[in-house]
C-alpha positions as CSV (number, residue, x, y, z in Angstrom):
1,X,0.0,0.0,0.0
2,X,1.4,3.4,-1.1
3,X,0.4,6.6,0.5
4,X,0.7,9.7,-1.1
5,X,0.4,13.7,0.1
6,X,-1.6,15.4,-2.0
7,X,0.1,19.5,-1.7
8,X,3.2,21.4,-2.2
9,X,3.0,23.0,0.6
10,X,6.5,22.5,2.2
11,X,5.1,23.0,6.0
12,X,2.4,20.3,5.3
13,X,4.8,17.9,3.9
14,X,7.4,18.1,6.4
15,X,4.7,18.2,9.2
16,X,3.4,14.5,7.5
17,X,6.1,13.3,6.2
18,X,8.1,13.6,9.4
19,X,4.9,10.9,11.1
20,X,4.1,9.2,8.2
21,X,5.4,6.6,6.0
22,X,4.6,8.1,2.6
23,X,6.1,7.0,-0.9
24,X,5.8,10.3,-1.7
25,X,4.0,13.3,-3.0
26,X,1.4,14.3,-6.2
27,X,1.0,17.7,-7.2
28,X,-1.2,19.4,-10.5
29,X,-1.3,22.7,-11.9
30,X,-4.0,24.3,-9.5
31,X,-1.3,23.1,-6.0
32,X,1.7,24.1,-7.8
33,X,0.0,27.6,-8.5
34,X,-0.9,28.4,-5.2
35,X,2.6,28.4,-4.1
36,X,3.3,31.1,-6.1
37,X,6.8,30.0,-6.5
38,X,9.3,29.4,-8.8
39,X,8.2,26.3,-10.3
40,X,11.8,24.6,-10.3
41,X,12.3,25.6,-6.7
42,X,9.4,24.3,-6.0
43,X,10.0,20.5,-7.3
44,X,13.4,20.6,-5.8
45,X,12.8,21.9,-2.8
46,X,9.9,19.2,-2.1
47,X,13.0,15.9,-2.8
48,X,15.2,17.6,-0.3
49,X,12.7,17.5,2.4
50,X,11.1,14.0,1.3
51,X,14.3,12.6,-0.3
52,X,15.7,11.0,-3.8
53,X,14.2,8.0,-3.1
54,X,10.9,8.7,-2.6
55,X,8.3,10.3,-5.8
56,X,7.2,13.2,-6.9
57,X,4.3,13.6,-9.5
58,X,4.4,16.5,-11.3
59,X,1.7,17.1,-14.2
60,X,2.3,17.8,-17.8
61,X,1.0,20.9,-18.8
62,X,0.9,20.3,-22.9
63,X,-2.6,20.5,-25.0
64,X,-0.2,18.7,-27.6
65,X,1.1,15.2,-27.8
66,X,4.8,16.4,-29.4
67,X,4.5,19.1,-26.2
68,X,3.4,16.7,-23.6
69,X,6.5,14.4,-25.0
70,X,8.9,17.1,-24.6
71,X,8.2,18.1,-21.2
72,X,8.5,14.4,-20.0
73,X,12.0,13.9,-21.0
74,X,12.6,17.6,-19.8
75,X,11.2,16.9,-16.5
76,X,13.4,13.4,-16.0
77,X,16.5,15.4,-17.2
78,X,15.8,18.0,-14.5
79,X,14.7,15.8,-12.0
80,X,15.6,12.8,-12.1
81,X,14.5,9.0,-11.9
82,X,11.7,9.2,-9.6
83,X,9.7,12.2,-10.9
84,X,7.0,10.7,-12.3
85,X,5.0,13.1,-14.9
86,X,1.0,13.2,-14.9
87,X,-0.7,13.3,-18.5
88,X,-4.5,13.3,-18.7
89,X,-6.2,10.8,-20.2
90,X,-7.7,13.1,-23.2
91,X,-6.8,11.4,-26.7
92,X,-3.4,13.8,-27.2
93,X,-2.3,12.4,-23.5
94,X,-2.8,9.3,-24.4
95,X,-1.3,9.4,-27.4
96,X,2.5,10.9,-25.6
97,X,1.6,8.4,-23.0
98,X,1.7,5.4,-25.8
99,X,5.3,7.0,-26.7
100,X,6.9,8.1,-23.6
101,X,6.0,4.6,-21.7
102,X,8.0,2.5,-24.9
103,X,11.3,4.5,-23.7
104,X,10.8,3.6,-20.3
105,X,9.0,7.3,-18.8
106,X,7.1,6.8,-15.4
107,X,3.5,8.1,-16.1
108,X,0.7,9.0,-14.2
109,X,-2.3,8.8,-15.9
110,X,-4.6,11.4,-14.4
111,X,-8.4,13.7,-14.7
112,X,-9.9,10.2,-14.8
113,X,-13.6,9.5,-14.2
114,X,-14.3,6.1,-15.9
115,X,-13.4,3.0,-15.7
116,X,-12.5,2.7,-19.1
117,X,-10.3,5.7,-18.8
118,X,-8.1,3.4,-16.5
119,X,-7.8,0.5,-18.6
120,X,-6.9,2.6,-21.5
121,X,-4.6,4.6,-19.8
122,X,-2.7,1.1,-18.3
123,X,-2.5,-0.3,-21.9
124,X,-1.1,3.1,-23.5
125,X,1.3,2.1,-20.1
126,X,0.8,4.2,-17.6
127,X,2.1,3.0,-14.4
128,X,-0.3,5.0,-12.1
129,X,-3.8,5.7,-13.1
130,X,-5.4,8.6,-10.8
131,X,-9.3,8.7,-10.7
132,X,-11.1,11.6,-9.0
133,X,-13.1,10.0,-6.7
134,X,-14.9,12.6,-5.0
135,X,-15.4,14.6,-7.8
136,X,-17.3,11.6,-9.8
137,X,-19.4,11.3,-6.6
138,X,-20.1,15.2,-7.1
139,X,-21.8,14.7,-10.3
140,X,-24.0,11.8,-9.6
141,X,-21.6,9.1,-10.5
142,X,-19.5,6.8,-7.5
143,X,-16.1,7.1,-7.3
144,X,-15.4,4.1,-5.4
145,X,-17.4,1.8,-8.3
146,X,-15.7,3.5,-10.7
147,X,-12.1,1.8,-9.0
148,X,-14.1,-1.3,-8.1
149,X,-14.6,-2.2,-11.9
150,X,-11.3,-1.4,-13.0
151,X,-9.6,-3.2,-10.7
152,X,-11.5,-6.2,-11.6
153,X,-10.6,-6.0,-15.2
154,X,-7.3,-4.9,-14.8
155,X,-7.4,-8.3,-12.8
156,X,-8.9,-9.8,-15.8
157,X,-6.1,-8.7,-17.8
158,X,-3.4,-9.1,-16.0
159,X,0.1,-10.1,-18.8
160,X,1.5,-12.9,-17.7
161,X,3.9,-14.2,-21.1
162,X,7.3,-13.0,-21.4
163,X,6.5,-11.2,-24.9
164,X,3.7,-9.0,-23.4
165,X,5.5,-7.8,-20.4
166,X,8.4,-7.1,-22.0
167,X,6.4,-4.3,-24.2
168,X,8.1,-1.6,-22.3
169,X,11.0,-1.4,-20.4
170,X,10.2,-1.1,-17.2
171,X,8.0,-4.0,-15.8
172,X,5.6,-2.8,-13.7
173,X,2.2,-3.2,-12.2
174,X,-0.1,-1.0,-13.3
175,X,-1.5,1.2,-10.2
176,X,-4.7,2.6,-9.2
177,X,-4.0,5.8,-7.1
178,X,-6.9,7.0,-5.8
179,X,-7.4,10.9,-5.8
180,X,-9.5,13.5,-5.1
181,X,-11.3,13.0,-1.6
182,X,-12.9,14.7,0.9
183,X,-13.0,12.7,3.8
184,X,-11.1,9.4,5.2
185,X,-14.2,6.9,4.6
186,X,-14.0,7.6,0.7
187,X,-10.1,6.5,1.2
188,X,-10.9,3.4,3.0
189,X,-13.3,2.1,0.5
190,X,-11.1,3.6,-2.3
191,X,-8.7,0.4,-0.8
192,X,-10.9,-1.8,-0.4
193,X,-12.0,-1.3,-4.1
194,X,-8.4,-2.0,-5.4
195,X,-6.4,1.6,-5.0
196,X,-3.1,0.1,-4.4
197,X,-2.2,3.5,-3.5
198,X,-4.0,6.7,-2.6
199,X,-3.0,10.5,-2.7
200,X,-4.7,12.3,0.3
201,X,-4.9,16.0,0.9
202,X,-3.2,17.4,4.3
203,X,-6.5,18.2,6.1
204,X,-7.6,14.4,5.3
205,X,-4.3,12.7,5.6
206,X,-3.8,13.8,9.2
207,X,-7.0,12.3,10.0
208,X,-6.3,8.6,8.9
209,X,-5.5,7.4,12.2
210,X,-7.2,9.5,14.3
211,X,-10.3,8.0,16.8
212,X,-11.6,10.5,19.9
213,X,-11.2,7.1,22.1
214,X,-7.9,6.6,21.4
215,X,-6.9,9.8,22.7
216,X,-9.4,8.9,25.3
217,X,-7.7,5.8,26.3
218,X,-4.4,7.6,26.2
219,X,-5.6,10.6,28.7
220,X,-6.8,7.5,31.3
221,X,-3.3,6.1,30.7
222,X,-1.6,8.9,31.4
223,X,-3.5,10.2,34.2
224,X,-3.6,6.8,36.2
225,X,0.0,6.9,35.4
226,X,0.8,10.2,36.6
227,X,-0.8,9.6,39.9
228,X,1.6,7.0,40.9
229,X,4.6,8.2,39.1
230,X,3.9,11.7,38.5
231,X,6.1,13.2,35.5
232,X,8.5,10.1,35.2
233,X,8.6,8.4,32.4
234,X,10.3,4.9,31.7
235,X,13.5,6.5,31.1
236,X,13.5,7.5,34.8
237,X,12.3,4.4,36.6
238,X,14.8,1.4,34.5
């Protein structure tokens, strides 16, 4: 399971990433913006807080396939390995998504709201494939059945001979990151619908593990504790 921070906010990500085990962090056009940042800074500054290893998604902005293409390998020669770039799945991305993934670029397939969508975008070979979740439920559709069925046919699919998995260079298992929620039950059935990994927003993320009893329990720890023992800790009594 991968978790991803959904911001470029540098306080946010060094306030999660500092308590969470993420794999890394997705941006688009509208979080970059509202940095109001250089855009290089930016990129660089959020590796040097998360580090190398971890990934970064950063979204093509290109109406055109031949521009789309270009800003790819521009983004991996800037940098680096694990910047993965974002292309929508409109019939231009898919088309520089078809071409970048046969030299071995990481894609994220992204502004998804079908299930079809997904599929397409994992056979053009996309490695991630981001459908909005919340916004589908905001238009009468549902998000989470929309990652329910393409799980299940990407299950269906699934390459298993040497000549098909070979058909890039990279061999991978095509993702479904789940995107676009609002609050932590439309993350947990995002999972359990087959989002291998998920990108959550700050206000959302932090909220994952939270339950009012188990700050509860913790308080009647602490104060039965504190009666005996008063400040000590464990440190003090071993």
């Amino acid at each position: 399971m991968q978790y991803f921070i959904d911001t470029a906010n540098l306080e946010n990500i060094k306030k999660i990433s500092d308590i969470f085990p993420i794999a890394g962090v997705t941006t688009n056009p509208t979080i970059i913006a509202k940095e109001k940042r250089d855009f290089k800074d930016i990129i660089n500054d959020i590796f040097d807080i998360i580090g190398r290893d971890k990934i970064v998604h950063v979204q093509a902005v290109g109406s055109t396939a031949e521009i789309m293409i270009k800003e790819v390998k521009l983004l991996h020669d800037t940098f680096g390995e694990n910047l993965y770039t974002k292309i929508p799945v409109t019939p231009e991305g898919i088309k520089a998504i078809k071409n970048l993934a046969k030299d071995g670029y990481k894609i994220t397939a992204t502004g998804i709201l079908s299930p079809q969508q997904i599929i397409m975008a994992a056979e053009a070979g996309a490695e991630y494939m981001a459908p909005y979740i919340n916004r589908s439920d905001n238009i009468g559709e549902n998000g989470i059945e929309i990652v329910k069925d393409a799980y299940k046919i990407l299950e269906m699919t699934k390459k298993t001979d040497e000549e098909k998995l070979a058909r890039y260079k990279r061999i991978f298992e095509p993702k479904i990151l789940g995107a676009s929620f609002k609050n932590v039950r439309q993350v947990h059935e995002a999972i359990l619908a087959g989002s291998k990994s998920v990108t959550v927003a700050p206000d959302v993320f932090e909220k994952l593990i939270y339950h009012p009893y188990t700050d509860w329990s913790m308080d009647t720890f602490n104060s039965d504790w504190e009666k005996v023992y008063g400040q000590k800790t464990l440190l003090d009594l071993l």
